[in-house]
N, C-alpha and C positions, 0 to 999 in steps of 0.2 A: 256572236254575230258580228263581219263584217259591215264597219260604218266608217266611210269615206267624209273627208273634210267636207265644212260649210261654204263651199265655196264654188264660183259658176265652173260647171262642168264643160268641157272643151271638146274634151275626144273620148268614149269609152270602145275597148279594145276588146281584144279575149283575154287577156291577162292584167294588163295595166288600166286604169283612169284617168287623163290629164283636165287638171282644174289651172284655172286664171289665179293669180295672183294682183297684187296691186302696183307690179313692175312688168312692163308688155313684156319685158325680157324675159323671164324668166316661168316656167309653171311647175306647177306640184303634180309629183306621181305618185299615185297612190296604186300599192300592188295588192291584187285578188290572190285568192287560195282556188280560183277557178284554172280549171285544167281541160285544156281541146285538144287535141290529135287528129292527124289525117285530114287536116282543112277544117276543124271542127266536124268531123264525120261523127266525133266520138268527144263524149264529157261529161265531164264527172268535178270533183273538189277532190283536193290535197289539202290536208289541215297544218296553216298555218304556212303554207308556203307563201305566201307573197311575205310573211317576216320574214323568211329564211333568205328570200330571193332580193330583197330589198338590203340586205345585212352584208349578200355576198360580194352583188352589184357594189355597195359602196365601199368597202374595202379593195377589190377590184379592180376600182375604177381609182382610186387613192393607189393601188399601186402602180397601176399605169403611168398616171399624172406623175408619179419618181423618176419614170422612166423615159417620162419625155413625151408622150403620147396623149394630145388635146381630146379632152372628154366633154359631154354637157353636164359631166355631177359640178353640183354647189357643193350643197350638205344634206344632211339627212335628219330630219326634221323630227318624225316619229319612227316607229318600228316599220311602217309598214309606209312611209313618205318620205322624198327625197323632191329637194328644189333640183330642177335642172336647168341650164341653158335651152331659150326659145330656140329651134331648129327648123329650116327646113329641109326634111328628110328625102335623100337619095334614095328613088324609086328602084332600089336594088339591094338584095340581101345578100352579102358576100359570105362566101362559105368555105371555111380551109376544112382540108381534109387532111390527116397524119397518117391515119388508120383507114382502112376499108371496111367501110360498115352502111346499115341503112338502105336508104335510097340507092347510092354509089352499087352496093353489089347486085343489088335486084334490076338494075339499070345494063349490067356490065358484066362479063366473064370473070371478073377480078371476087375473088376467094372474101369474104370476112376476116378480119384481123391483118391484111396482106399490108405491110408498111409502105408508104406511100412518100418516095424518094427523088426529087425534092414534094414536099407539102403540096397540094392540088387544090388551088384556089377556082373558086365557081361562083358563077354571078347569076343572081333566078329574080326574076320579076316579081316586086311585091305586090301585088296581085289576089286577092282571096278569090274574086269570080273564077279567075283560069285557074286558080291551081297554086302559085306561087312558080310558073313553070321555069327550068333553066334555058339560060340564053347564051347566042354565041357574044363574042363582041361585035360579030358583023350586022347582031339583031339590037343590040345594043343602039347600033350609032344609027340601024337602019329607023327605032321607033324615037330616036332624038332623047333617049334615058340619061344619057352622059355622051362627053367627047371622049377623044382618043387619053389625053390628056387627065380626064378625071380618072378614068378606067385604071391607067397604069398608079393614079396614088390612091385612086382606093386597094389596087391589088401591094403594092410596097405595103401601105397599112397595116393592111389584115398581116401579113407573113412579119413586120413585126411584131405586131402586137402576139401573134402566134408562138412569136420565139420565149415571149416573156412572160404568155400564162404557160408554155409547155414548161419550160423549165421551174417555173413554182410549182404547179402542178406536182411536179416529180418529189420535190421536197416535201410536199404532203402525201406522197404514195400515192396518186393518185395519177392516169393515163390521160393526159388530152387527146380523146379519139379524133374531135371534129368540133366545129361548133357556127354559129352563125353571127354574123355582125350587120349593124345597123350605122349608117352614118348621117350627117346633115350638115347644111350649113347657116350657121350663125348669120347675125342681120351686118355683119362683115364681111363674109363671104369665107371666115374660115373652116376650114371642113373639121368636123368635129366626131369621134366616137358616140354613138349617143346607146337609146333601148335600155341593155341590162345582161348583163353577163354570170350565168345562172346555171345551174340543173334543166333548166326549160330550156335553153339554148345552147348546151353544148353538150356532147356523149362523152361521158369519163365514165374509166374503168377503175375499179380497187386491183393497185398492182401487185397488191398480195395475193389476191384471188384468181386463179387456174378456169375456176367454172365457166364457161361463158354466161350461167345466168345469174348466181352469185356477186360477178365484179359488175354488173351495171348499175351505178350510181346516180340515174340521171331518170329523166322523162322514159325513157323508156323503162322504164318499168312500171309506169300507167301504160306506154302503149299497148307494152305487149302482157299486161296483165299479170306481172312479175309478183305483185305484193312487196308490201315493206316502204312503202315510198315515200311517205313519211321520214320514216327511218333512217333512209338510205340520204336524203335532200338534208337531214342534220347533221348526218356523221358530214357530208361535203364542208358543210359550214363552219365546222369544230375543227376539222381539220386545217381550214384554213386560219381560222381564227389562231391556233396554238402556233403555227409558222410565223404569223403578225406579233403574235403577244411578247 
């Protein structure tokens, strides 16, 4: 049985927990094994994944940090807990795309698997009432979510940070289809990577695998009722792990 620290509870999410700490700066995450889809339309439990996703997240986010790219990880406290940097968060989910998949095909004439030449960065309102819907920039600056200014460094961002999990990614056999980012800023005002960079928020493929349902190694295979997903959310994390070790 999931049991979350003794400690004043801040925010509970559909995945994550944030608790207070005894530094305003900083608060504890603690990750669920709980799993939503389709705006929570759909939910269920994945065993054990908030270890896996808390394990991944901070290796992840430690390589980022090599690479130059401001995170809110500290450290990671227990299996399932990581101190972060206090944020506040960018009312916007930015979203690269490499591959055509998802939303993107159902939305658009563009084929599944179609590479996507250069990367396709997209900005969706975080939002759970409407949807999480996507936005132009012109709706962007029109509901005062960001300036012109914030816009263009969250998009540099993402398309680095893009280039540095695609390319690990590869060295673990594994496809960066897409994935989603979360940003904020510190009580300095610098803009920081923050959330969690996971099987929950990004679509990898096993580049060994030809099947289309076979190589998806991510959340969708709760969505689409794939099985294995357990499974599939461990092998991500070994494989990373052996690239680190």
């Amino acid at each position: 049985m999931q049991t979350g620290p003794k400690l004043p509870k801040l925010y509970e999410g559909k995945a994550k927990i944030l608790y207070a700490t005894d530094d305003p700066e900083v608060v504890l995450t603690y990750f669920k094994d709980d799993a939503t889809a389709f705006n929570a339309q759909k939910r269920g439990q994945i065993l054990n994944k908030g270890v896996v996703n808390c394990a991944m997240s901070t290796h992840l986010f430690q390589l980022l940090e090599a690479r130059g790219v401001a995170t809110h990880w500290l450290d990671t406290t227990r299996d399932r807990e990581m101190r972060v940097r206090c944020v506040q968060i960018v009312p916007l989910e930015v979203v690269v795309r490499n591959i055509a998949a998802g939303s993107l095909c159902k939305q658009t004439s563009i084929p599944l698997g179609q590479a996507l030449t250069p990367p396709l960065v997209e900005f969706c309102y975080k939002n759970d009432d409407l949807g999480d819907p996507l936005l132009t920039t012109g709706r962007i600056y029109a509901m005062g979510l960001a300036n012109e200014a914030l816009v263009a460094q969250l998009r540099q961002q993402a398309l680095t940070i893009n280039q540095i999990l695609s390319d690990f990614f590869q060295t673990c056999g594994i496809t960066l289809v897409d994935f989603k980012l979360e940003f904020g800023h510190d009580s300095k005002g610098t803009l920081l990577l923050a959330d969690e960079i996971s099987p929950d928020t990004c679509r990898l493929w096993d580049r060994a695998e030809s099947d289309p349902q076979r190589r998806v190694m991510d959340k969708d295979r709760f969505r689409q009722d794939l099985g294995d997903v357990e499974t599939a959310y461990q092998r991500v994390l070994d494989r990373i792990l052996a690239q680190l070790a």
